[in-house]
C-alpha positions as CSV (number, residue, x, y, z in Angstrom):
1,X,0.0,0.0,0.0
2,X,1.5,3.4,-0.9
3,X,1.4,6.7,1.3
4,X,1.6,10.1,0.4
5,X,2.9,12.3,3.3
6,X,2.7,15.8,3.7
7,X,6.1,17.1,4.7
8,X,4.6,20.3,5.5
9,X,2.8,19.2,8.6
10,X,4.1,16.7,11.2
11,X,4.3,13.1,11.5
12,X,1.5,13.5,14.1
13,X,-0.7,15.4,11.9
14,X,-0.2,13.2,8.6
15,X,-1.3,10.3,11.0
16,X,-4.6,12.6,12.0
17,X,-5.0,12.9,8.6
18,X,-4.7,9.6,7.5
19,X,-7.1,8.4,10.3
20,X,-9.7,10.9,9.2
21,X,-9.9,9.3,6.1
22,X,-9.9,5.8,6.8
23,X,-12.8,6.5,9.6
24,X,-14.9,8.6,6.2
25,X,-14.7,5.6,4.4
26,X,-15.6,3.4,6.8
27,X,-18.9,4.9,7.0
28,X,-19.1,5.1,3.3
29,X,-18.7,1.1,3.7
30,X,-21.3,1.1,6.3
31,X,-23.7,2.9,4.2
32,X,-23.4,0.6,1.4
33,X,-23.3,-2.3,3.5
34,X,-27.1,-1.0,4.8
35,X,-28.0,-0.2,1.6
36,X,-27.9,-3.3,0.0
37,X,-29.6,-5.1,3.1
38,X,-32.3,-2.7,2.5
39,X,-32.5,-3.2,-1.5
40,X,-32.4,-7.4,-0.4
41,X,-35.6,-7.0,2.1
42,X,-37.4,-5.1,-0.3
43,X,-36.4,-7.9,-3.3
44,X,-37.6,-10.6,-0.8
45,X,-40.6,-8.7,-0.4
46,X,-41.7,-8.3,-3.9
47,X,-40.6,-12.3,-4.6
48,X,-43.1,-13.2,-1.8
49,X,-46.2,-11.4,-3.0
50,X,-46.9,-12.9,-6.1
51,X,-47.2,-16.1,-4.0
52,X,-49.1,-14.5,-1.1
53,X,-51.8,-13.4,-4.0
54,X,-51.7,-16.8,-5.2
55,X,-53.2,-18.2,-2.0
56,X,-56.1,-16.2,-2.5
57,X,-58.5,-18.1,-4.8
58,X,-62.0,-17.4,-6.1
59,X,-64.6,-20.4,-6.0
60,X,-64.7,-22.4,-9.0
61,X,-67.5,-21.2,-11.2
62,X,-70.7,-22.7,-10.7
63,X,-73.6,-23.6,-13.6
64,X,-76.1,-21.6,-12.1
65,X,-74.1,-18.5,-11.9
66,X,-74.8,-17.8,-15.4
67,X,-78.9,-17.5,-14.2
68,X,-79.7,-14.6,-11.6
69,X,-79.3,-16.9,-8.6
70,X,-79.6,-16.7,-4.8
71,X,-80.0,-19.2,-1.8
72,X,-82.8,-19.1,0.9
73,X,-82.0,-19.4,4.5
74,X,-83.2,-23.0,4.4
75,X,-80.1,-23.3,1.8
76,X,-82.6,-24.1,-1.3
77,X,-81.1,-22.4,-4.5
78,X,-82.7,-20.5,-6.3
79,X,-83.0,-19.6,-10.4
80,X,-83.9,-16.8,-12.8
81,X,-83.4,-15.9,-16.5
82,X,-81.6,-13.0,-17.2
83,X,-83.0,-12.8,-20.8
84,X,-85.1,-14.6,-23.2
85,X,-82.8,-17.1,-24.0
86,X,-81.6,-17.3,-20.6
87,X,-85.6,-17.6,-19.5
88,X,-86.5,-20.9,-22.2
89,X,-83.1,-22.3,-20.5
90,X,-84.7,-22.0,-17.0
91,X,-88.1,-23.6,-17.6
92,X,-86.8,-26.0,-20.2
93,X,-83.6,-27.2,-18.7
94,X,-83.5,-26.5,-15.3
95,X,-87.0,-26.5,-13.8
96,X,-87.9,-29.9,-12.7
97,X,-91.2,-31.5,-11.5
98,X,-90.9,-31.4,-7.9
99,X,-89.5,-27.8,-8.3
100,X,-91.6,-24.8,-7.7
101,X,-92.0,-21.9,-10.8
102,X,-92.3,-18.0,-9.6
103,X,-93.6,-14.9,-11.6
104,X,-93.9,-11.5,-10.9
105,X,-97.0,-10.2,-11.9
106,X,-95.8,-7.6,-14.5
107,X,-94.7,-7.6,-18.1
108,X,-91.1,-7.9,-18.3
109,X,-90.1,-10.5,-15.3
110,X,-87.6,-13.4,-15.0
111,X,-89.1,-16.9,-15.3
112,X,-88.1,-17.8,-12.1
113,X,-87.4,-21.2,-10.1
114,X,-87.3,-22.7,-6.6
115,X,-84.9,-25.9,-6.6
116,X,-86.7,-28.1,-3.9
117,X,-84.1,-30.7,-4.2
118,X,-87.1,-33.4,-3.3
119,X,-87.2,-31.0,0.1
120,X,-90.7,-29.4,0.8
121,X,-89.5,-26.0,1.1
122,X,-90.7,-23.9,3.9
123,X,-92.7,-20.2,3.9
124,X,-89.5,-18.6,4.5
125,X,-87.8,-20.4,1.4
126,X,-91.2,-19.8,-0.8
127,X,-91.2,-15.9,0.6
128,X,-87.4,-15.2,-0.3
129,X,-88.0,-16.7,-3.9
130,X,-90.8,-15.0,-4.7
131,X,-89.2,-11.4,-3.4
132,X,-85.9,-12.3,-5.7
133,X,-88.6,-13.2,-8.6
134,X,-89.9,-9.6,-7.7
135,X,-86.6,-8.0,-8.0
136,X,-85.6,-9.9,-10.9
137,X,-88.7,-8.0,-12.6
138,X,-89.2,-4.8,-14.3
139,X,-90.7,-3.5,-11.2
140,X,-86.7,-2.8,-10.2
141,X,-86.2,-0.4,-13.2
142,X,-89.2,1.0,-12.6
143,X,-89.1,1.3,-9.1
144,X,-92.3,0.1,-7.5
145,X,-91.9,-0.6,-4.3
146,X,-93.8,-3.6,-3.7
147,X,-95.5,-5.9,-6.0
148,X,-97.4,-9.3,-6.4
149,X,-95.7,-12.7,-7.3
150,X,-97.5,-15.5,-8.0
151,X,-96.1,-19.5,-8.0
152,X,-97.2,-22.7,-9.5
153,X,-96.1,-26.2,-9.8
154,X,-94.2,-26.7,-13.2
155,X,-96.9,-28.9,-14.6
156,X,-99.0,-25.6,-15.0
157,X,-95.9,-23.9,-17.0
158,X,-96.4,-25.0,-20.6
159,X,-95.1,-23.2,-24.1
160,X,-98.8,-24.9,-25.6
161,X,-100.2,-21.5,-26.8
162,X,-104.1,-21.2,-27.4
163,X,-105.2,-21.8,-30.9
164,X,-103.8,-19.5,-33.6
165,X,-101.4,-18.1,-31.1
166,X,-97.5,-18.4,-31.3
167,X,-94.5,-18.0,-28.6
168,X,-91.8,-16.3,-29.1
169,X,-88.2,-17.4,-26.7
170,X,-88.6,-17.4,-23.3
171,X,-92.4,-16.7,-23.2
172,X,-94.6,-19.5,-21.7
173,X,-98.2,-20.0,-20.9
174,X,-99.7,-20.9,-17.2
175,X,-102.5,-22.8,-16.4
176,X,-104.5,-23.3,-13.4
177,X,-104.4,-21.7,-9.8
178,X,-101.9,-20.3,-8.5
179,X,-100.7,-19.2,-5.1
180,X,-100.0,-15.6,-4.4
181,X,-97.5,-13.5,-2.7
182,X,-99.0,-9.9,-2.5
183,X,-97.4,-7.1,-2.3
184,X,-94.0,-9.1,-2.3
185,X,-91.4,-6.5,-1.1
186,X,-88.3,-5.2,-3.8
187,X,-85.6,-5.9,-0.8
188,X,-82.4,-7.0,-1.9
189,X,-78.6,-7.3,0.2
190,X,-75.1,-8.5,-1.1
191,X,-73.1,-10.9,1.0
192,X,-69.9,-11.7,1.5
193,X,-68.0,-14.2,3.1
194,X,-64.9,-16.6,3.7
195,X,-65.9,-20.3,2.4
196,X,-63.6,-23.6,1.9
197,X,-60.5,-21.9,1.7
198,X,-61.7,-18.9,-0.7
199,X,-63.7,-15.7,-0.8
200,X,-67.2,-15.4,-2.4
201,X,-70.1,-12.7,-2.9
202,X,-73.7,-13.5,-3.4
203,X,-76.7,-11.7,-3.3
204,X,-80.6,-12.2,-2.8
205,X,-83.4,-11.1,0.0
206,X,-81.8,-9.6,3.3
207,X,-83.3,-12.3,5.2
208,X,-81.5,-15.1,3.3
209,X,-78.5,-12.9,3.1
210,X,-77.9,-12.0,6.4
211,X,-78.1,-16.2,7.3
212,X,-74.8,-16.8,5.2
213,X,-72.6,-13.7,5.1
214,X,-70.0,-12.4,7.5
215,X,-70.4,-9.1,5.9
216,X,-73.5,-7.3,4.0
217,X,-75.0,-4.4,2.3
218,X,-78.4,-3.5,1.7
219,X,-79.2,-2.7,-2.3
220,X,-82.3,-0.2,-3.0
221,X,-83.4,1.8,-5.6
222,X,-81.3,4.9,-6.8
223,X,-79.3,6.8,-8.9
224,X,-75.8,4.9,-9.5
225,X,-75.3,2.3,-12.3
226,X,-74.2,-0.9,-11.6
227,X,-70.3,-0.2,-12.5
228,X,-70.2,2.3,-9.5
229,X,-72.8,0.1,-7.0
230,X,-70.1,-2.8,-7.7
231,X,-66.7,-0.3,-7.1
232,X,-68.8,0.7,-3.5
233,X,-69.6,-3.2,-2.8
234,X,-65.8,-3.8,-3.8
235,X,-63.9,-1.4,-1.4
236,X,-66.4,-1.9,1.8
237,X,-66.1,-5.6,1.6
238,X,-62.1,-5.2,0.8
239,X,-62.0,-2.6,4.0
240,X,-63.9,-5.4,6.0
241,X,-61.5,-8.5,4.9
242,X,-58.6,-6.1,5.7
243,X,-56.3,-7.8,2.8
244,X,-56.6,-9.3,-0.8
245,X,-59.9,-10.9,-1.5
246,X,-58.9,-11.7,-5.1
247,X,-62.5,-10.7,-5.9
248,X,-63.6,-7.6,-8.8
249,X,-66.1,-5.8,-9.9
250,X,-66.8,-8.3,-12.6
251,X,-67.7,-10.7,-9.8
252,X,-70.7,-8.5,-8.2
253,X,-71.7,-6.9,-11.2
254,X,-73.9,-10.0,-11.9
255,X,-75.4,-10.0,-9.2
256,X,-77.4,-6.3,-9.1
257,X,-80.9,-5.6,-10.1
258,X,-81.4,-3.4,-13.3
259,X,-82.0,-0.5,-12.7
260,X,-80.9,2.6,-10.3
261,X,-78.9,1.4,-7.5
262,X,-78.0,2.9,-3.8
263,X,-76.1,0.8,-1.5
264,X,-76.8,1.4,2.0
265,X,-76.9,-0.5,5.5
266,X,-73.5,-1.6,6.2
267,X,-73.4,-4.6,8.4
């Protein structure tokens, strides 16, 4: 190693000097040293998340999740169309003969379906389907606040049209008498929970709702579209979970009524 003296000064003061500099460039060393520890746990960091994201997981898609769907507290499920081609696919495909068939008693409402599963299904079951028949109706769009829902067995339900008449897609004659829910409330909630190792959202009548979720809102009629009810949804249920839920808006979307939408009731 070689070493400039300064034969100005004394041998004292060149060894000051000296010192000085070596104790400067120790720090400089000690600076680096902490910055790459710091640039490692931030690397580590970033390496981790990718895998921490992986562990959350959305459940597996489901048939009926391509209907309007919901569950009833007694855990029956529960079917609508969500067009005409969506409505003939209902009756045709998924209604069966110990089920139970829902209407709301306006033009322009979702064929509707209780899945009885060979169950009888009790007035709480037969209540909750007929209010989501209600708010699978136009009544939503047009915001009527209550309105009457009838239900038959799916013998009654036929596509037979009286002589000289025709049916178009997802239109369907019923015969017979038929039970009656009257002035079958437009009350609708959207759950959320933590299920078999994944996160989920659903939606349906509050009272079927509130049986399942850990979380909830209430959904009533109002101004905002769909788009900005689902962002809402999104960041209260995200703020409740307090971390990833690996959930979007293209998961609740689905779910909402058409028509104005207010979220509201935070539970």
């Amino acid at each position: 190693m070689r070493v400039e003296l300064d034969f100005t000064i004394s041998v004292q003061e060149n060894a000051d000097r000296y010192y000085a500099l070596a104790k400067k460039s120790r720090k400089k060393l000690d600076g680096l040293a902490k910055g790459a520890e710091e640039i490692r746990r931030k690397m580590s960091q970033q390496a981790k998340a990718p895998l921490q994201s992986a562990l959350v997981r959305k459940k597996e898609r489901r048939w009926f999740e391509k209907f309007r769907w919901c569950r009833t507290s007694e855990g029956l499920l529960v079917v609508a169309g969500r067009d005409a081609k969506g409505n003939e696919q209902v009756v045709k495909k998924v209604m069966a003969d110990d089920d139970l068939y829902f209407h709301a008693d306006i033009h322009g409402a979702a064929h509707t379906v209780l899945k009885c599963e060979g169950k009888r299904p009790g007035a709480i079951s037969k209540q909750e389907a007929a209010i989501f028949a209600a708010v699978c109706s136009k009544a939503w769009q047009e915001q009527i606040p209550a309105i009457d829902v009838y239900s038959v067995t799916p013998s009654q339900v036929s596509k037979s049209a009286p002589s000289g008449e025709s049916i178009g897609t997802g239109a369907f004659m019923v015969y017979g008498g038929r039970e009656w829910f009257k002035k079958t409330p437009l009350e609708y909630a959207v759950g959320f929970r933590h299920a078999e190792g994944a996160f989920e959202v659903f939606a349906g009548p509050p009272s079927s709702v509130r049986s399942m979720a850990q979380h909830f809102v209430g959904v009533g009629f109002g101004s905002a579209s769909k788009g900005e009810a689902a962002k809402l949804i999104l960041k209260i249920f995200s703020s409740k979970a307090q971390k990833k839920i690996g959930l979007g808006i293209d998961d609740i979307i689905p779910l909402l009524p058409t028509g104005g939408l207010q979220v509201s009731a935070i539970k």
